[in-house]
C-alpha positions, 0 to 999 in steps of 0.5 A: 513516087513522083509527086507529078505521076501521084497527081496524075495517076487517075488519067488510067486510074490505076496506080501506074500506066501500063508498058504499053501505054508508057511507050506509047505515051512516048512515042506521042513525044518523040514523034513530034521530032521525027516529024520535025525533021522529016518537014523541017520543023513546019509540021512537027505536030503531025506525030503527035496528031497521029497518035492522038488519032488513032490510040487515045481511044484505047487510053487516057494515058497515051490521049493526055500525052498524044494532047500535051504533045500536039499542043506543045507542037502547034505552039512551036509550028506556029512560031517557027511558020512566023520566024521563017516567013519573015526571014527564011531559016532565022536563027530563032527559028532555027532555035525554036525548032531544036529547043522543040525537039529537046523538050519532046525527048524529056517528055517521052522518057518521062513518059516511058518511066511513067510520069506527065512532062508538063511542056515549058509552054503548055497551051490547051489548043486540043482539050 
């Protein structure tokens, strides 16, 4: 067993999430790139929010996931705002935007296997 996903396990407290809060703790990650793209990187925390918003009540599994997920995000939206307010699609920003979306599609197959993706940047905004 992962060390991260034994360390982990009492967000459900049982031994393993169930299929269902595996994918929709995946579907906390890999809403945040579908949202990307649909706002051109701007508001890419939106999926992640949604899921929060309306699944974290039925799971802590999927509520820590939709939380890493959605302050991950907001890290990212805020860089992405600041680099395309002070020049319009800058190659940094550019690069936040897809190094966002990389890191979401690690975090939600490994969500989907059944283990916690810790973000490169894991500030807790939303606790």
């Amino acid at each position: 067993m992962h060390q991260q996903q034994r360390a982990d396990s009492f967000i459900t407290g049982s031994p393993a999430p169930t299929a269902e809060e595996r994918t929709w703790g995946m579907l906390a990650h890999l809403s945040a790139p579908v949202a990307a793209i649909l706002t051109v990187s701007t508001l890419s925390f939106l999926g992640p929010l949604l899921v929060l918003a309306f699944k974290s009540k039925e799971s802590a599994w999927v509520e820590a996931h939709a939380k890493r997920a959605l302050n991950f995000h907001i890290v990212v939206c805020a860089v992405v705002w600041a680099f395309l307010a002070t020049c319009f699609l800058s190659p940094v920003g550019v690069g936040v935007a897809i190094l966002g979306a990389l890191f979401s599609v690690v975090a939600g197959i490994r969500a989907n296997e059944g283990s916690v993706y810790r973000y490169p940047i894991d500030v807790k905004i939303v606790k």
